[in-house]
C-alpha positions in Angstrom: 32.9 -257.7 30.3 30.2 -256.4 32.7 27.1 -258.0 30.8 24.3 -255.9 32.1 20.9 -257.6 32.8 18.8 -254.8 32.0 17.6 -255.0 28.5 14.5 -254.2 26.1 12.8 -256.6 23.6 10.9 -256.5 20.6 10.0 -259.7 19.0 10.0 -263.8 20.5 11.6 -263.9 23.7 11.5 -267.2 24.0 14.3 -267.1 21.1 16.8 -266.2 24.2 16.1 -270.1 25.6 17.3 -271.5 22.8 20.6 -272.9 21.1 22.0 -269.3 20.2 25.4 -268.5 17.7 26.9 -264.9 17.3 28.0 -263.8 14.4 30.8 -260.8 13.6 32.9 -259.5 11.2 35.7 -256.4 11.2 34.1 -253.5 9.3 36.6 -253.4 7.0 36.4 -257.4 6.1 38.2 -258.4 2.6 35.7 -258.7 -0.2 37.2 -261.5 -0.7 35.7 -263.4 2.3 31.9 -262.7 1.3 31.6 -265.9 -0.8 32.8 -267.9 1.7 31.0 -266.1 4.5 27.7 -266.5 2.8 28.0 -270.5 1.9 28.2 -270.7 5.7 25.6 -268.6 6.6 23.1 -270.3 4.1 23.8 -273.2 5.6 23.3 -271.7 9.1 20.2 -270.7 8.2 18.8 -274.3 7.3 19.8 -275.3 10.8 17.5 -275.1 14.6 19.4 -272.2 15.7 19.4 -268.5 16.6 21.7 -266.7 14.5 22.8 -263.3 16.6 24.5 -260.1 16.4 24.8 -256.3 15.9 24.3 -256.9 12.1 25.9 -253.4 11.5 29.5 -254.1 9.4 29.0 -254.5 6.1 29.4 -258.3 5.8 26.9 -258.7 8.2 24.2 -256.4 6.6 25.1 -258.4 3.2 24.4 -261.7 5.3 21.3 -260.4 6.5 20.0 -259.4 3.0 20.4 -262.9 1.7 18.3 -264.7 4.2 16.4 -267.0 2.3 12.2 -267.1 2.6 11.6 -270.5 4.3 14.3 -270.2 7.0 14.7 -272.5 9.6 17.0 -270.6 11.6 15.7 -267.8 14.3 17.8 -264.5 14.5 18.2 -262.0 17.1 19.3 -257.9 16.4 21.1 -256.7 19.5 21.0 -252.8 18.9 23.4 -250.1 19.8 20.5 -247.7 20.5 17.3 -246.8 21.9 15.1 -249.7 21.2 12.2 -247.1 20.6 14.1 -245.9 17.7 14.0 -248.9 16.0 12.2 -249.1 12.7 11.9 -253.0 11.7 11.7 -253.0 7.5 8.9 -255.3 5.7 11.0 -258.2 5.7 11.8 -258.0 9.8 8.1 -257.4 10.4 7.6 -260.5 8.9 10.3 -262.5 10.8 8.6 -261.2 14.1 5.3 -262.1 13.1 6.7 -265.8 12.3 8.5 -265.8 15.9 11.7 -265.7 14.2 13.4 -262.7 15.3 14.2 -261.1 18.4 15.5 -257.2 18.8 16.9 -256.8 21.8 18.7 -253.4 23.5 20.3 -252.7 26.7 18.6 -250.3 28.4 19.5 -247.0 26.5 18.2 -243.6 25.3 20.3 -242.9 22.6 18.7 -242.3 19.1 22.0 -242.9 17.6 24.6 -245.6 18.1 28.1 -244.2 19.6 31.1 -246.1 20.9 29.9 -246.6 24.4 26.6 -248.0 23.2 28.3 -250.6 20.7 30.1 -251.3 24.4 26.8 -252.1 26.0 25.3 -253.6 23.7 28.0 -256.3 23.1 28.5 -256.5 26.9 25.0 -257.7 26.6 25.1 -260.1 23.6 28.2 -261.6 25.4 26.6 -262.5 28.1 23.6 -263.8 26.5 26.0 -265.9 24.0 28.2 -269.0 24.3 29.0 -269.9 21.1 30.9 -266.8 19.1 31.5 -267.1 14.9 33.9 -264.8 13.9 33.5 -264.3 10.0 36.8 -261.9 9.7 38.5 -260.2 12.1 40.6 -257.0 11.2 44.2 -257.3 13.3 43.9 -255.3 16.6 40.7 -253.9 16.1 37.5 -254.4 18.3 36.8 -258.0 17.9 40.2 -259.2 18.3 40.7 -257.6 21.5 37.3 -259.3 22.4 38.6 -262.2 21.4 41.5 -261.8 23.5 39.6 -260.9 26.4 36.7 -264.0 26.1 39.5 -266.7 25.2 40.1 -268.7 28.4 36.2 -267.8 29.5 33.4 -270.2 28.9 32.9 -269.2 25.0 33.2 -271.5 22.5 35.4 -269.8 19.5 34.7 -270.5 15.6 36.1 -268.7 12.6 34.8 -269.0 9.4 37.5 -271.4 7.6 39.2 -269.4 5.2 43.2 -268.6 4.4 42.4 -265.0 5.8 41.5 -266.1 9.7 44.6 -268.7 9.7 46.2 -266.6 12.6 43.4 -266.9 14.6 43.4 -270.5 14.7 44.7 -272.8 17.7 43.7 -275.2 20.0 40.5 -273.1 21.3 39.2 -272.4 18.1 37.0 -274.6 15.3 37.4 -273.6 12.0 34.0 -273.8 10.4 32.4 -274.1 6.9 29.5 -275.3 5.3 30.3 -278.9 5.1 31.3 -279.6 8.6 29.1 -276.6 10.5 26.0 -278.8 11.7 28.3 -281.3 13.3 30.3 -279.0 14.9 27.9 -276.6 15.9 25.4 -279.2 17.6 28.6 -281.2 19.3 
């Protein structure tokens, strides 16, 4: 991963000094997974973190719409696009004006997100990141060949513990859930 240093904000700054967690999911995640995926990320969201990601598959964008009023956690959009394109909605406004979100972009001028800027901009979050959630990962799609090409770096790897990530997990990886996330995540 090349992990380029230029980059646009939008938002706290000071978010990108603190304890950070990325989140993904497979576009095509199993409905299945969304109850289980959302106990954790409740339960993230009680915690002094910041809570990071593209927030464009579907599981993600569900997370996102159930993040409660009085959150503790801090969350930062990496974008696939022209920061200048952005539009923040009410609830995002909000978040900034509480200096709890961050919207960062690598330095692009696209209006529209293509493959090459979903490249950049996780180059970017990668490099930013040390701690990586995986929620669901669809076999040999993107974020399992990400996977492959972080494990052995200096990433800490969790999958959301469910039946569906079982052959993801090993001896590099935590399985995490809503009971045992705040000890692991802090250790």
């Amino acid at each position: 991963m090349d992990g380029s240093t230029v980059f646009e904000t939008m938002g706290n700054v000071e978010l990108l000094s603190q304890r950070k967690l990325a989140l993904f999911a497979s576009r095509k995640a199993e409905k299945i997974i969304y109850d289980s995926a959302l106990e954790l990320f409740l339960k993230l969201c009680t915690l002094p973190i910041t809570l990071t990601g593209g927030w464009q598959a579907p599981l993600e964008k569900y997370l996102i719409k159930h993040i409660p009023q009085n959150v503790q956690a801090h969350f930062a959009y990496y974008l696939a696009k022209d920061i200048n394109q952005f539009q923040p909605t009410d609830f995002q406004r909000r978040l900034i004006e509480q200096q709890k979100l961050l919207i960062i972009a690598p330095g692009l001028n696209e209006k529209r997100s293509s493959s090459n800027a979903v490249k950049k901009r996780d180059e970017l979050l990668f490099a930013q990141v040390s701690k990586i959630l995986f929620l669901y990962v669809e076999k040999n799609g993107r974020l399992e060949r990400y996977f492959r090409q972080l494990s052995g770096l200096n990433y800490q790897f969790y999958f959301l513990d469910h039946p569906l990530n079982q052959s993801f997990m090993g001896d590099d990886v935590v399985a995490l859930n809503a009971e045992n996330v705040a000890d692991l995540i802090f250790s």
